[in-house]
C-alpha positions in Angstrom: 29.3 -25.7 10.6 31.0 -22.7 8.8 30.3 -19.2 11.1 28.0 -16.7 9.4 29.1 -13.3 8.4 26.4 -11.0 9.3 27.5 -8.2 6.2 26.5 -11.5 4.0 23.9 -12.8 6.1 20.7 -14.0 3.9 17.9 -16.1 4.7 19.0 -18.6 2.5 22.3 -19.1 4.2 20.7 -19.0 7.8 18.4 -21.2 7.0 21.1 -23.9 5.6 22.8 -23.0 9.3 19.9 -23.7 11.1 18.8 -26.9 8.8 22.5 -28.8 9.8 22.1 -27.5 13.4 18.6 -28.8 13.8 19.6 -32.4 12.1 22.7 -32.7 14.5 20.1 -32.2 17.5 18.0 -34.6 15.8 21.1 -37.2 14.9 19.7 -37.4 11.1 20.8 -36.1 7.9 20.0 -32.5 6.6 18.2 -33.5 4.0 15.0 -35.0 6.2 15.1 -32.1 7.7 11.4 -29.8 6.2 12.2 -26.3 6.8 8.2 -25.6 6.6 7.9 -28.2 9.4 7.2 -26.9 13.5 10.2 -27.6 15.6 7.7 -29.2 17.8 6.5 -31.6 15.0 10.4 -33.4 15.2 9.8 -33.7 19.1 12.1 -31.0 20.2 11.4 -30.1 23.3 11.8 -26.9 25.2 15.4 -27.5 26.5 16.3 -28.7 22.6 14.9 -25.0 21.1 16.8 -23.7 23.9 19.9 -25.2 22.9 19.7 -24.3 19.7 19.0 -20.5 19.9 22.2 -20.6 22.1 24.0 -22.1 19.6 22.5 -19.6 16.8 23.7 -16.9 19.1 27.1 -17.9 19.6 27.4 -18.2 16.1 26.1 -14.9 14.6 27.7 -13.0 18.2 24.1 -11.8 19.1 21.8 -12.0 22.0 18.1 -13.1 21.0 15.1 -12.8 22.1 13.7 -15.9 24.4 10.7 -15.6 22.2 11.6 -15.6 19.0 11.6 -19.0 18.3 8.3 -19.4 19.8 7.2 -16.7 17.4 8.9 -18.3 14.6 8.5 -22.2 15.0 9.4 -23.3 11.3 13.2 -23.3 10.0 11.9 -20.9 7.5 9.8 -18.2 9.3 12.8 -18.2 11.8 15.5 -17.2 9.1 13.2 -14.9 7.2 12.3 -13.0 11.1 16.0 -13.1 12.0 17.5 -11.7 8.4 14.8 -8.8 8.7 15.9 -8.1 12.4 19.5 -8.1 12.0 19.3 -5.4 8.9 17.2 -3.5 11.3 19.9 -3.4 13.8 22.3 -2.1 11.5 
């Protein structure tokens, strides 16, 4: 997965990001992948969403909230909340 520039960061692309890292976690192909879908709804537990925000952090070099992705629990909600928080921070 390509890294992210945060200067060009849109929800779009973040949500692309998140769509190929959620389908490797899942072993299935991007495009069965529902971006309006709950994490929870593809059986991703706990340790999964965990995974997965350390993996979003590593790749945009931030630290997040434990609670964001409780907060946001769609692929879409997620990139729109994270997009809006980032431009805040800078």
């Amino acid at each position: 997965m390509p890294d992210l520039a945060l200067d060009t960061l849109t929800a779009d692309s973040l949500r692309a990001w998140l769509v190929d890292c959620v389908a490797t976690h899942l072993d299935r192909p991007a495009e069965a992948v529902d971006t309006t879908a709950k994490l929870s709804d593809y059986g991703l537990d706990s340790l999964h969403v965990l995974a997965i925000a350390a993996e979003l952090e590593d790749h945009l070099d931030i630290s997040l909230d434990p609670t964001v992705m409780w907060d946001n629990p769609t692929l879409d909600s997620l990139s729109v909340a994270l997009v809006r928080e980032l431009s805040q921070d800078a």
